[in-house]
C-alpha positions in Angstrom: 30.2 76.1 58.0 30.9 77.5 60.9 33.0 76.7 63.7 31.0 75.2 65.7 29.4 72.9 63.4 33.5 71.9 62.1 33.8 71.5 65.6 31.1 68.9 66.0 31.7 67.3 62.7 35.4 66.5 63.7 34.0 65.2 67.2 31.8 62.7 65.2 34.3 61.6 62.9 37.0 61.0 65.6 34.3 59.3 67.6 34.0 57.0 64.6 38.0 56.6 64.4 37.6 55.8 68.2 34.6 53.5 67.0 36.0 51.2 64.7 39.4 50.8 66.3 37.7 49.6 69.3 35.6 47.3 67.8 38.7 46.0 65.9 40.6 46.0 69.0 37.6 43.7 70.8 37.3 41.7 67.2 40.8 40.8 67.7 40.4 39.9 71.2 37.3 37.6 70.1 39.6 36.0 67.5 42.1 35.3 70.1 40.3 34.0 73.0 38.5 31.5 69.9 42.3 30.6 68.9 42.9 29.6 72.5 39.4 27.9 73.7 40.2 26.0 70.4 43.3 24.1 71.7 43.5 20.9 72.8 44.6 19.7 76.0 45.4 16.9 78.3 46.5 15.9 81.4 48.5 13.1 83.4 48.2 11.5 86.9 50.3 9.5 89.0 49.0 7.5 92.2 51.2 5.2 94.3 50.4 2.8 97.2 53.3 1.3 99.3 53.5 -1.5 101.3 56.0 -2.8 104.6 57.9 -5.8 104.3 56.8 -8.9 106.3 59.2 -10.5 108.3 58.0 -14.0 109.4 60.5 -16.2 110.8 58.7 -20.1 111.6 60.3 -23.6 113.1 59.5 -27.4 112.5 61.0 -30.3 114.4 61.5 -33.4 112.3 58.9 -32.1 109.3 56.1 -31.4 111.8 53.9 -28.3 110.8 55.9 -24.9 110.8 54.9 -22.4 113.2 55.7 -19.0 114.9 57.2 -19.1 117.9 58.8 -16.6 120.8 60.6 -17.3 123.9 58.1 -18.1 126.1 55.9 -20.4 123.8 59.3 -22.8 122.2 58.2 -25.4 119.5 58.4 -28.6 121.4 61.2 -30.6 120.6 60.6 -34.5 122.3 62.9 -36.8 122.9 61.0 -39.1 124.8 62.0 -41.5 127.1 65.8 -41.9 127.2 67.9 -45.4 128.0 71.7 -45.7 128.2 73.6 -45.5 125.6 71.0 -43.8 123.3 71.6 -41.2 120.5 68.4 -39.2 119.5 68.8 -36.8 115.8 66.1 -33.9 115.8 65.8 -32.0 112.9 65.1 -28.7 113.1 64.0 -26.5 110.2 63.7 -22.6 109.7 61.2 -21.3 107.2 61.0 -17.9 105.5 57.3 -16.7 105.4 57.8 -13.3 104.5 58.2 -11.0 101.9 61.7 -10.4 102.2 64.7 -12.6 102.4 66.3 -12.8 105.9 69.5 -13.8 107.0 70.4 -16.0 110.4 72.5 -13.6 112.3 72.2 -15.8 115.4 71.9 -19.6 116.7 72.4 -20.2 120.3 72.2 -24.4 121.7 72.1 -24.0 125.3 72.0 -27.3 127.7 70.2 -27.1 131.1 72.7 -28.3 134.0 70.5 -29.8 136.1 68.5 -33.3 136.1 70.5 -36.2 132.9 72.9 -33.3 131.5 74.3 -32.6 135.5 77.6 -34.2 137.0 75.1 -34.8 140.0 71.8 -35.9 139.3 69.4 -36.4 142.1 72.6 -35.3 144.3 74.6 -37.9 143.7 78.1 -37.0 141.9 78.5 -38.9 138.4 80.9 -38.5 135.6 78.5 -39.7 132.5 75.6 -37.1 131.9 73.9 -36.9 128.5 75.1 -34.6 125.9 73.5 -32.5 123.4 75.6 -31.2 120.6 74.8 -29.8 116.5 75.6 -32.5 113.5 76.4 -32.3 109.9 75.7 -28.4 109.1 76.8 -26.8 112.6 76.1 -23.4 112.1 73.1 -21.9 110.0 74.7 -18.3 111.0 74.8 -16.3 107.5 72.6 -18.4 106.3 69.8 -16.0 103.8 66.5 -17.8 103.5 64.6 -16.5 100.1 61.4 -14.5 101.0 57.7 -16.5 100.6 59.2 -20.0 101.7 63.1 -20.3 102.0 64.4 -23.2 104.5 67.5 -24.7 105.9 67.8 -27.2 108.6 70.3 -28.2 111.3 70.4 -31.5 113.2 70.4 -31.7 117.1 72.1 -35.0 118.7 71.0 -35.9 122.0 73.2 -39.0 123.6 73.2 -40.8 126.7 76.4 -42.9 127.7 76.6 -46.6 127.5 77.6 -46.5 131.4 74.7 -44.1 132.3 74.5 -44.3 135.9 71.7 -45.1 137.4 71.3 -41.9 139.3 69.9 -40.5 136.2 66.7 -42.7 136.3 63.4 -40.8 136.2 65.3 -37.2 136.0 65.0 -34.8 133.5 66.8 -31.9 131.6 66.3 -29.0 129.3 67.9 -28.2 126.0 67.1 -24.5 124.5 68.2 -24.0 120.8 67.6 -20.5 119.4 67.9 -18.4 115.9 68.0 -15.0 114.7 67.5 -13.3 111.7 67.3 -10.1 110.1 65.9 -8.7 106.7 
């Protein structure tokens, strides 16, 4: 044989070398990539939703319906017509209506000082105006109502003197009783 022709021969057979390692090479890839389609897998999720608190602070007077109030719209508290030496209790009850407890951090009782609770109704210079003061529980201050329908209550007295003067006929007054609270 000539050169040539060795030559070629030796081109063939490495080209077959070449050949069958590459298809053994690719096999292996085939077997591979197989190996890893095969696997199973799976996954996990996670989803969240969040909600505020509600804080929702009502009043009653004397078990009346419970409502929210502000300053400029006060649940009504009547006393009605007043003689002498009258004393008048008014409950007056706090309900939790939200979702999260809430303490009382304040409670204010202010009396007006004009008209029954002056020292000079119509004018006229008396010593014996009504008083208003807090009975039983005085202070609901640190007071925690639970959340979705906690209470507490506090009494408000209201008393005229037995010696009311008569100055004091037909005049009027204001009492302002007020409560905090924070969650």
């Amino acid at each position: 044989m000539s050169t040539a022709q060795h030559t070629q021969k030796d081109r063939r057979r490495r080209g077959v070398v070449v050949l069958k390692f590459s298809l053994a090479g690719a096999a292996l890839l085939g077997i591979a990539a197989a190996a890893t389609s095969a696997a199973w897998s799976d996954n996990a999720w996670f989803s969240a939703s969040a909600t505020a608190a509600k804080v929702t602070l009502t009043a009653s007077v004397d078990g009346g319906a419970f409502v929210h109030t502000d300053q400029a719209n006060p649940v009504p508290i009547s006393y009605g017509l007043l003689n002498q030496g009258e004393s008048v209790t008014k409950t007056l009850t706090l309900k939790n209506e939200g979702t999260v407890p809430l303490t009382i951090n304040a409670q204010t009782l202010t009396v007006g000082t004009t008209g029954i609770f002056a020292g000079t109704p119509g004018g006229v210079t008396s010593d014996d105006p009504a008083s208003v003061s807090v009975v039983g529980n005085t202070s609901l201050v640190n007071t925690v109502l639970a959340a979705n329908g906690g209470t507490a209550s506090i009494q408000i007295l209201l008393t005229t003197p037995g010696d009311w003067s008569n100055t004091y006929q037909g005049e009027t007054g204001t009492v302002t009783v007020s409560f905090g609270a924070t969650s």
